[in-house]
N, C-alpha and C positions, 0 to 999 in steps of 0.2 A: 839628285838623280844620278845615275850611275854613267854617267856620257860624260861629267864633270873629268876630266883624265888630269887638266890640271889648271891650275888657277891664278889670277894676280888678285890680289889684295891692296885697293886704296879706301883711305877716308876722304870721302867728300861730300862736303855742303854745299848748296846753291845758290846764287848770285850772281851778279853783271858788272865788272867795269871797264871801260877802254879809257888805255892812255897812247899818246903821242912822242913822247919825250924820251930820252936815254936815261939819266939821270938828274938828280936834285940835289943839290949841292949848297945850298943855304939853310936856313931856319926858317923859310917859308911856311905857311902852310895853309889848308886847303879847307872849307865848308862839304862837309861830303852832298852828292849829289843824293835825290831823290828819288830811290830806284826801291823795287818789290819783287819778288819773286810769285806769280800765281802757281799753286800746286796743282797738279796733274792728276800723277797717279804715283806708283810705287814700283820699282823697276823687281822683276822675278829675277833679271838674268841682267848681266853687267856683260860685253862681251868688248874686248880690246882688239886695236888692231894699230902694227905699226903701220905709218902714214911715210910713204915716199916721193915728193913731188919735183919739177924740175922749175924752176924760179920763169927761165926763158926755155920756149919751145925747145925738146931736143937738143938740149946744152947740157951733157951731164956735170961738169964741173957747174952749173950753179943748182943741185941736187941740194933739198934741203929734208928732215926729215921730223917727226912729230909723232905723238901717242893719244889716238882717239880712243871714244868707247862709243860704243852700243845700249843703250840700257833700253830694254825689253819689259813693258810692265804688261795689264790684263788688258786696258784699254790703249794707249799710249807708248811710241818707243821715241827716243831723242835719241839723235846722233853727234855729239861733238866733243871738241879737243878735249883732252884732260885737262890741262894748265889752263884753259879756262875755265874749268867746274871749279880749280883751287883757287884761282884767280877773283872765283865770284864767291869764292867761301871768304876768301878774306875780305873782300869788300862790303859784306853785307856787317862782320863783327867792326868795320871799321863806323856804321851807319849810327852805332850806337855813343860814338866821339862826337863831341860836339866841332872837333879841330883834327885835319889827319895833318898831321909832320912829315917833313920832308922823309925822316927817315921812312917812315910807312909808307909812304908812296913810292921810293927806292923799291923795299922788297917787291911791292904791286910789279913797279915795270922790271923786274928779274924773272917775273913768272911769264908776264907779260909775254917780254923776248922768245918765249919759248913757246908759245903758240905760233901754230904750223896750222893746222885747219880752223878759219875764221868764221864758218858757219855752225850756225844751231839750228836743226833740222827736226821738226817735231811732225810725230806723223798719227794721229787720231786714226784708230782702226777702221771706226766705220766709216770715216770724212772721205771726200773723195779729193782731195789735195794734201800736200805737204804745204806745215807753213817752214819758212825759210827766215831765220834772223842775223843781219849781218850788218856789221858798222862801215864805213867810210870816214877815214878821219875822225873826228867826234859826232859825228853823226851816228844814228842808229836806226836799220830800218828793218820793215818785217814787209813780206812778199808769200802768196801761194804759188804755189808752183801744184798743177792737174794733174794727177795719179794718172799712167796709162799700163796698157801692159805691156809687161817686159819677153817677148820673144825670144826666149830663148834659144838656142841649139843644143842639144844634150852629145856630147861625143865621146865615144868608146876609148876614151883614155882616163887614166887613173896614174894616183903616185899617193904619198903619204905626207900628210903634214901636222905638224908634232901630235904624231898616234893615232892623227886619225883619215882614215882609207877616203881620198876627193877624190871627183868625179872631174872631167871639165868640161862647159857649157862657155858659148860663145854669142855674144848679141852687137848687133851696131844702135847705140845707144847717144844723145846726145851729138852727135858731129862723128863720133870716135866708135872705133870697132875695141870691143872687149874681149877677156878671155879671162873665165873665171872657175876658180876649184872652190866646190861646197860638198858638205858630205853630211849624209841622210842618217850619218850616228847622232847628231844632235838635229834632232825635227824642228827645225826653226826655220822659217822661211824668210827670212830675213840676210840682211847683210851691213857695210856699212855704206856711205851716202845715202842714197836714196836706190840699192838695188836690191833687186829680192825675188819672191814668185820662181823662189828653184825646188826641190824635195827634200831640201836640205839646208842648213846655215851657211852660206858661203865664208870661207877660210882665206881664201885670198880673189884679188882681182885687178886688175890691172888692165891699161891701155896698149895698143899694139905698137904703140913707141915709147912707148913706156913713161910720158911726163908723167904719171900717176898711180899710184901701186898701192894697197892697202893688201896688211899679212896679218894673219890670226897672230896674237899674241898669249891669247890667254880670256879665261871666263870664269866666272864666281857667281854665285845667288846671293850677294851680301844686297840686302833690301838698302837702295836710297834714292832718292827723291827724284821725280820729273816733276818739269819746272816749264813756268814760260816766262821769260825777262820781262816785266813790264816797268816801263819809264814816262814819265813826262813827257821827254824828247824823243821817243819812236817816233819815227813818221811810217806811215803803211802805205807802198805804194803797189803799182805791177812790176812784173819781173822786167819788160821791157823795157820800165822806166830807168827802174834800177841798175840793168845793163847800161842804159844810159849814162848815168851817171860814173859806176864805175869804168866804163871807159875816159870817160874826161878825167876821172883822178887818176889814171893812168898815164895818160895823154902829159897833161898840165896839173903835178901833185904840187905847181906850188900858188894855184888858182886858192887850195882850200884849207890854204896856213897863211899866216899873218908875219912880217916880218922875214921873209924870204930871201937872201941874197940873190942877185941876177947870175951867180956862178951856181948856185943849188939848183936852179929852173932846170932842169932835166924831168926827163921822163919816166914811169916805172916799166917792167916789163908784165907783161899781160899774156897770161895763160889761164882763161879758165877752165875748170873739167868739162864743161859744155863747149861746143861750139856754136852758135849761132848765122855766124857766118863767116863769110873767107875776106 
C-alpha cells in the first residue's frame, strides 16, 4: 500500500520465556520448561514504536527506554516488546534440546535485559476484552481487561511525523490525561497499548507528565505470526487480583525469591500506565 513511506525490517518467531537471574557462570544446566505457542492469526501490518517509560514517578534520570510492535492481522492484533518476540523465538528452538547450557541461557537473559514493555496484549476484533499476559517473578498470568470507549478529543493542531501530516486528540484515560498525534494517511485505527478508535493510526502518545511515551518508529507488511503463550504454569486471574499482587512484588520483591539477603529486602518502584488509585 502506498502510505508504507518507510519501514523496519525484523525476523521473528514466537515463543515464551522469563528468567530472573543476571548471568550463569558454571556448566549448569537447565530441562527446558513446557511451553506452546497457540496460533492466532497472521499479522497484515507490523507497526513499531519506540517505548519511553520513567522507572519512578516523574524522575527522569530513571528514564528507561525499549522497542515495541504492533502487529495488525484480519482478525487479531498483539501488542508487545520486541526482545521478547526474540526472546520467545529462541526459546521455543531451545524446546527441541533435551539440556539448555548455561551458555544458552546467558544469551536468553542478554535479550532478556532489554525488555522494557512486559506485557502481551491480544485484542480479538470482535471479543469484547483484551486479554492481557504478564509474569511476576516466575510466575505467568493472563487477565481480561473490558474494551470501553475511548473518548476522544480531536484538536485543531497538526505537525509532521517521519512524513506523515498528525492530527492531536487528547483523552483522560486510565488515572492519566493523554495527548495523542495519529494520521488519517494510514486508515488504521489502531495504536499501541491498548489505544485506538481515532481516524487514523496513532504515531505517537504520550502521558501529560510524561512517565510514558510511545513514537512511530516505522511499519512493514512483512506477514508473521500472532500467537498466544500457553504454559502449564499460567494462572488466569482478574485484573484486580493481579494488581494485587503486583503491588506486593513491589512492596516486598524479596517475599517471591528464595535465598534473599536481609540487605536486598528493598522495595521496587511502581509506576503503572494505569492508575487505579492514589
Amino acid at each position: 500500500m502506498n502510505f508504507l513511506k518507510s519501514t523496519v525490517i525484523w525476523s521473528i518467531t514466537l515463543s515464551s520465556f522469563y528468567c530472573n537471574s543476571q548471568t550463569i557462570e558454571t556448566n549448569i544446566s537447565f530441562t527446558p520448561s513446557k511451553v506452546s505457542a497457540k496460533y492466532l492469526d497472521q499479522s497484515k501490518f507490523n507497526v513499531y514504536y519506540d517505548y519511553q517509560y520513567l522507572r519512578v514517578p516523574e524522575k527522569k534520570t530513571t528514564q528507561q527506554i525499549a522497542l515495541t510492535v504492533l502487529q495488525i492481522g484480519n482478525s487479531y492484533s498483539k501488542f508487545s516488546d520486541v526482545h521478547k518476540l526474540q526472546l520467545d523465538s529462541l526459546f521455543i528452538a531451545y524446546l527441541e534440546k533435551d539440556k539448555i547450557q548455561a551458555k544458552e541461557i546467558n544469551v536468553s537473559l542478554s535479550i532478556q535485559a532489554k525488555v522494557g514493555f512486559e506485557i502481551d496484549i491480544i485484542n480479538q476484533f470482535q471479543d469484547s476484552v483484551f486479554v492481557f499476559e504478564q509474569s511476576i517473578s516466575s510466575d505467568n498470568y493472563e487477565f481480561n481487561v473490558g474494551k470501553t470507549k475511548q473518548h476522544w478529543k480531536l484538536k485543531e493542531e497538526f505537525k509532521e511525523i517521519l512524513g506523515y501530516k498528525v492530527q492531536c486528540a487528547t483523552i483522560y484515560f486510565g488515572g492519566r490525561n493523554w495527548t495523542a498525534w495519529f494520521t488519517n494517511e494510514i486508515p488504521l485505527a489502531y495504536g499501541p497499548y491498548v489505544f485506538g478508535g481515532l481516524p487514523g493510526l496513532i504515531l505517537e502518545v504520550y502521558d501529560s507528565k510524561e512517565n510514558f511515551k510511545f513514537t512511530f518508529s516505522g511499519i512493514n507488511q512483512k506477514p508473521t505470526s500472532i500467537y498466544l503463550y500457553v504454559t502449564e504454569k499460567k494462572t488466569s486471574i482478574t485484573r484486580p487480583e493481579f494488581i494485587k499482587i503486583e503491588k506486593k512484588y513491589h512492596d516486598k520483591p524479596y517475599l517471591f525469591y528464595q535465598d534473599i539477603d536481609q540487605a536486598d529486602k528493598k522495595s521496587l518502584p511502581y509506576n503503572p500506565i494505569e492508575i487505579f488509585d492514589k
